[in-house]
PATORDREN-238357 format. One record per residue (C-alpha): x, y, z. Coordinates in steps of 0.05 Angstrom, whole numbers, padded with zeros to 5 digits, always signed. Example, Ala and Ser with C-alpha at 12.3 -4.5 7.8 and 13.67 -1.06 7.14 Angstrom:
+00246-00090+00156
+00273-00021+00143
REM end
This chain:
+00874+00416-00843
+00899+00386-00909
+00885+00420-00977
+00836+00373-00999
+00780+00394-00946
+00804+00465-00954
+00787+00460-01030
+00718+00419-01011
+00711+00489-00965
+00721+00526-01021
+00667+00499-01065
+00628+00491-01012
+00628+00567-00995
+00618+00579-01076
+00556+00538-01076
+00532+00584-01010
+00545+00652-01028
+00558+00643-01098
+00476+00635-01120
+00453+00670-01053
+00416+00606-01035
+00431+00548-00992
+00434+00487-01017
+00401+00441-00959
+00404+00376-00994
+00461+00345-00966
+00468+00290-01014
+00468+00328-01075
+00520+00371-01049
+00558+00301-01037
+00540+00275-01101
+00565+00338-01134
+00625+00341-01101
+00654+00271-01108
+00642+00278-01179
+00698+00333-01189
+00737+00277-01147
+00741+00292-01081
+00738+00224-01026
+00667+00219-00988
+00720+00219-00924
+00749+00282-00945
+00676+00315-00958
+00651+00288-00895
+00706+00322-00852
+00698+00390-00893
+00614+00403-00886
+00626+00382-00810
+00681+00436-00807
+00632+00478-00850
+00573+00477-00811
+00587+00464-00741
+00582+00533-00707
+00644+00568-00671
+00620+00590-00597
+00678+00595-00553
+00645+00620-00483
+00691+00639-00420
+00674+00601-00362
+00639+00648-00309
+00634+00712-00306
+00593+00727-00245
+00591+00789-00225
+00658+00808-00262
+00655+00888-00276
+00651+00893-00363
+00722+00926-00366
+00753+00867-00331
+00711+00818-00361
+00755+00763-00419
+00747+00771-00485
+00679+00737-00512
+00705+00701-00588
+00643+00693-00621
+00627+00682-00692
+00565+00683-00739
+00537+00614-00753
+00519+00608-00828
+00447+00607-00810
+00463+00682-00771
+00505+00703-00828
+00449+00691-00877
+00395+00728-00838
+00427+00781-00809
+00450+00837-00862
+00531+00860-00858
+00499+00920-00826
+00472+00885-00756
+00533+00839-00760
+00583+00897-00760
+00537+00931-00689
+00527+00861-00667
+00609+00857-00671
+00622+00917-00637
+00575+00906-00576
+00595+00835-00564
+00666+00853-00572
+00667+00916-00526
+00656+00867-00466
+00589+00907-00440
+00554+00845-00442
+00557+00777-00414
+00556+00720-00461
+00489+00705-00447
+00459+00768-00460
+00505+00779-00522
+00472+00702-00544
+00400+00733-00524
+00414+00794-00570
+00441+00753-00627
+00379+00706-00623
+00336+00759-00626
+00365+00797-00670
+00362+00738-00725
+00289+00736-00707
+00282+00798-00727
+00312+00798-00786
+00269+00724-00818
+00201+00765-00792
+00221+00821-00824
+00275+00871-00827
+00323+00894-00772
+00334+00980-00765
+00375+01011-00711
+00327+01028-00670
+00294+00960-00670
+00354+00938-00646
+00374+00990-00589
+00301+00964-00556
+00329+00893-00559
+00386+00914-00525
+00341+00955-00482
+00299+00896-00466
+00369+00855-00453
+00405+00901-00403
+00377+00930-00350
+00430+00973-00317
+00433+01048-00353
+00504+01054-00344
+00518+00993-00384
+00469+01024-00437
+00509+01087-00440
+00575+01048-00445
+00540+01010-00506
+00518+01085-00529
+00597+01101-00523
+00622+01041-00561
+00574+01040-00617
+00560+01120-00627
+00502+01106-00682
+00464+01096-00611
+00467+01160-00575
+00415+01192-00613
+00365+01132-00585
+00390+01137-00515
+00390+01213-00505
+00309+01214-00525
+00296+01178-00467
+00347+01197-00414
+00315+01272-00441
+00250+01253-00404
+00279+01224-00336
+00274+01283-00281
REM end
C-alpha cells in the first residue's frame, strides 16, 4: 500500500472517530477529499480498503476439541466497532481468541452482541446469557468462565442450584 491511500486512511479515520459520527455520504467524503488533492483512483482504493470487513475463517473445524482448534483472526467491522463499547470488544476478544468457540458461534455471539448494544446497552451479564444461549456444552462454559474470570461469578449462581 502506497502512502497516498494510507494518508486518504488517515483522514478518513479522522472524519470517523474524530466527530464521533459517521459520515455515510459517500460522495461528500469524495468531494472533500479530492479537494485537499488526492486522485479519485487513489480514494477509491482507500474507502474499499476502509470499509470492507476483515474475516479470515479456518476451513472446518468439525468436531476438532477447542485446545487443538487454529487460531480464529477476527476483527471488528467499523459498523461492530461503533456499536459495541471497548468494554464488550475487549470480552468479545478474549472469548474468540481463547479458541472455546467455533467460528460460527463466535460470529453468532458477535451478531448478537451488536444487537444488543443498537437496542440498548450491553452489561456482563447480558452477555454471559448470550453465550449461554450459544454453547450448549457446560464444560466449554466453564473454560469461557476460566479465560474471561469477570464470568465466574455468573456461572457459579447457577451451577450452585444443579444437585
Amino acid at each position: 500500500m502506497d502512502n497516498t491511500i494510507r494518508e486518504i486512511i488517515d483522514v478518513l479515520t479522522k472524519k470517523v472517530s474524530g466527530t464521533g459520527e459517521i459520515v455515510l455520504e459517500e460522495d461528500k467524503i469524495i468531494e472533500d477529499l479530492m479537494d485537499i488533492g488526492f486522485a479519485k483512483t487513489d480514494i477509491l482504493k482507500a474507502m474499499e480498503l476502509f470499509f470492507t470487513e476483515s474475516i479470515i475463517k479456518p476451513l472446518s473445524l468439525g468436531d476438532i476439541k477447542p485446545k487443538y482448534r487454529p487460531l480464529y483472526n477476527r476483527s471488528f467491522t467499523l459498523t461492530e466497532k461503533v456499536y459495541l463499547s471497548a468494554e464488550a470488544q475487549k470480552f468479545l476478544k478474549k472469548i474468540v481468541y481463547s479458541r472455546l468457540l467455533t467460528p460460527e458461534q463466535n460470529e453468532n455471539l458477535i451478531s448478537r452482541a451488536v444487537r444488543n448494544m443498537y437496542q440498548d446497552s450491553l452489561d456482563l451479564s447480558l452477555l454471559w446469557e448470550i453465550i449461554e444461549d450459544i454453547v450448549e456444552e457446560e464444560t466449554i462454559l466453564n473454560q469461557i468462565c476460566q479465560a474471561v474470570p469477570e464470568f465466574t461469578d455468573f456461572f457459579k449462581e447457577e451451577s450452585q442450584f444443579i444437585n
